[in-house]
C-alpha positions as CSV (number, residue, x, y, z in Angstrom):
1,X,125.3,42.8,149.6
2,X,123.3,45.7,148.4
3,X,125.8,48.5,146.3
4,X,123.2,51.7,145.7
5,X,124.4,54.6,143.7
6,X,121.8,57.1,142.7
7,X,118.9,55.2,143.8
8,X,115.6,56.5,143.7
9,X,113.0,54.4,143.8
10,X,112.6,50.4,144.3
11,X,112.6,48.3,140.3
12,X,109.7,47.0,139.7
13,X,111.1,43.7,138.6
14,X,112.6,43.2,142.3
15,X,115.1,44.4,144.4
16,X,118.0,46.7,143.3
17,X,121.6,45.3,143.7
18,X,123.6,47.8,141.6
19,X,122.4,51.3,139.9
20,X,124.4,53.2,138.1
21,X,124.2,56.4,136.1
22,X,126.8,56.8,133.1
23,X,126.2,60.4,133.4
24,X,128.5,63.2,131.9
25,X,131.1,64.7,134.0
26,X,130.1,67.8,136.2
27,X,132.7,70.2,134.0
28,X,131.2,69.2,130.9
29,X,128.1,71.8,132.0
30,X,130.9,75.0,133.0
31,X,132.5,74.4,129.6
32,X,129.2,74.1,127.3
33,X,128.0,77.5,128.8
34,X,131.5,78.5,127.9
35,X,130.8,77.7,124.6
36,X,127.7,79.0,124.7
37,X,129.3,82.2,125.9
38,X,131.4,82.2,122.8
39,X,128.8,82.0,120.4
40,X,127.3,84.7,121.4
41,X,129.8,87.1,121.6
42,X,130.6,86.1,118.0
43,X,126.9,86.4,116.9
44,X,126.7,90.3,118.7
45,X,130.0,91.0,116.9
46,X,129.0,89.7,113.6
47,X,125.1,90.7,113.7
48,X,125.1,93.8,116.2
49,X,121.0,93.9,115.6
50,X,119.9,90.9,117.0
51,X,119.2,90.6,120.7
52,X,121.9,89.2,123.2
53,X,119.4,86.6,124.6
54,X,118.8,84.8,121.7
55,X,121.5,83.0,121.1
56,X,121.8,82.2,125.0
57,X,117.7,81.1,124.9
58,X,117.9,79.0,121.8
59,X,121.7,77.5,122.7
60,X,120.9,77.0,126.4
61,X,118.5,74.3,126.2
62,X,119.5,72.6,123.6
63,X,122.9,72.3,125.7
64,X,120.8,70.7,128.5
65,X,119.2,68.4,126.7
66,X,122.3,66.5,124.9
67,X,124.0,66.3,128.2
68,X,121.1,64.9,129.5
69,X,120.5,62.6,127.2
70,X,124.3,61.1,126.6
71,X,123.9,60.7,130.7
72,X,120.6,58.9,130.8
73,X,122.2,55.7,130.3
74,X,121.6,53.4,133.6
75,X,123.3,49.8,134.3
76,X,121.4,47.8,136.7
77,X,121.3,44.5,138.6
78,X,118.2,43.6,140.1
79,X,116.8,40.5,142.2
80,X,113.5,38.9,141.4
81,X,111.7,37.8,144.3
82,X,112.3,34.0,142.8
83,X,116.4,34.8,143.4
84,X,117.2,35.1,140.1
85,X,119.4,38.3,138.9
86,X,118.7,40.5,135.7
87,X,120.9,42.8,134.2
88,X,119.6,45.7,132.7
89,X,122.6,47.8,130.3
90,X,120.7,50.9,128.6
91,X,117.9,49.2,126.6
92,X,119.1,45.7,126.9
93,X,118.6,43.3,129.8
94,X,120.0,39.7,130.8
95,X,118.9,37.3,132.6
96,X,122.2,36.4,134.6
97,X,121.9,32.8,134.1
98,X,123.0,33.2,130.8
99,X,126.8,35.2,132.2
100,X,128.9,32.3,131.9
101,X,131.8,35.0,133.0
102,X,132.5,38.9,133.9
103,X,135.6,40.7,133.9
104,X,136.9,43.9,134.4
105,X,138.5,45.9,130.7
106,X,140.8,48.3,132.5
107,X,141.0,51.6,130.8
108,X,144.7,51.0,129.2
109,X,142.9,48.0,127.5
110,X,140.2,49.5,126.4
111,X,140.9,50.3,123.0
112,X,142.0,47.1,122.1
113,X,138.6,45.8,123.6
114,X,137.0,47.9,121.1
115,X,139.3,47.7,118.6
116,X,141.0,44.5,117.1
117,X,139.2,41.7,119.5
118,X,135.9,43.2,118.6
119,X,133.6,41.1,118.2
120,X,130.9,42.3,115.3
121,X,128.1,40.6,116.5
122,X,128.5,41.8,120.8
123,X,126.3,44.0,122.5
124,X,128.5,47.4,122.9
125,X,127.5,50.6,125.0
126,X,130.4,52.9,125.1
127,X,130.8,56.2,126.8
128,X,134.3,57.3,125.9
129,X,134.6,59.1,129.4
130,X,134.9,56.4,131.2
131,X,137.8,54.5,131.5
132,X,136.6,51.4,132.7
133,X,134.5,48.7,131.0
134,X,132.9,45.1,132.0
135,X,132.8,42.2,129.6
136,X,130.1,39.9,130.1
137,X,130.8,36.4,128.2
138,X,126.9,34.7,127.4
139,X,126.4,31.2,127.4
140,X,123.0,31.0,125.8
141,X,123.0,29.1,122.7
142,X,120.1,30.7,121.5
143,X,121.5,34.3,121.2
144,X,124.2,35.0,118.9
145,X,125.6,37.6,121.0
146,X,129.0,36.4,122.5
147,X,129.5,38.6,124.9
148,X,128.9,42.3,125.9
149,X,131.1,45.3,126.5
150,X,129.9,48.1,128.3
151,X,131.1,51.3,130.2
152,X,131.1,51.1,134.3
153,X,132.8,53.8,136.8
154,X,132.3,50.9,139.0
155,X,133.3,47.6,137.1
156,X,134.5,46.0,140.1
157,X,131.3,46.7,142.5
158,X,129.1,44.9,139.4
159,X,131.1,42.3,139.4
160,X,130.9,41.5,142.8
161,X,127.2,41.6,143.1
162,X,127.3,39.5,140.6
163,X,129.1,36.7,142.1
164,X,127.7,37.0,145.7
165,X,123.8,36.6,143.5
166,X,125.1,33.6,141.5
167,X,127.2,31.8,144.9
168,X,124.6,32.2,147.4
């Protein structure tokens, strides 16, 4: 079972099982150029001398480039050629031996999850517009990472690549 979501180009450390993007949502771009539009109506109103455009060319892409960035964040499972699975979550990775479990935080548990059964020493990525989380219990006695918490739109599609890698 092969899920592909935004898929552009084979990983080099083997085949691609899961991709996904935890990028913004589409209105977030209307409403910064509303923003945007705001601010300089207030900066021609309050300085009538200075150009129009520069507020729009300074503001514009530095608008760009935050959304960008807080939406660059990929989640990945990947299959070596030698069958084993790695997951990749932002910057870290796991080799999927070491999942001794996954589950699914809905998102009316998630602030629990984040909140009182934190634990100080897991591996967190959270993007607070999406509701849905995985939670990846380690059994590698060498890390002390107990588990990770991150972000998915598609917590349920992981999971089950997950299990159809580790079964078969």
């Amino acid at each position: 079972m092969t899920t592909r979501r935004h898929m552009t180009r084979p990983a080099p450390s083997g085949a691609p099982r899961f991709d996904e993007r935890l990028s913004v949502p589409w209105w977030w771009w209307p409403a910064g150029f509303a923003v945007i539009a705001l601010i300089e109506v207030s900066v021609r109103l309050g300085h009538p001398g200075v150009p129009a455009w520069i507020p729009v060319l300074v503001m514009v892409p530095l608008l760009a480039t935050a959304l960008l960035r807080l939406g660059r964040v990929r989640i990945t499972l990947t299959e070596r050629r030698d069958g084993e699975q790695l997951l990749r979550v932002g910057p870290a990775r796991l080799p999927a031996r070491f999942i001794a479990d996954a589950s699914v935080v809905p998102a009316k548990d998630k602030q629990v999850a984040l909140g009182p059964e934190l634990d100080p020493s897991a591996y967190v990525l959270h993007r607070p517009w999406i509701g849905s989380m995985v939670r990846v219990t380690l059994n590698d006695p060498a890390d002390p990472t107990p588990y990770w918490i991150f972000s998915a739109r598609r917590p349920e599609a992981l999971l089950r690549c997950l299990r159809t890698g580790r079964s078969g």
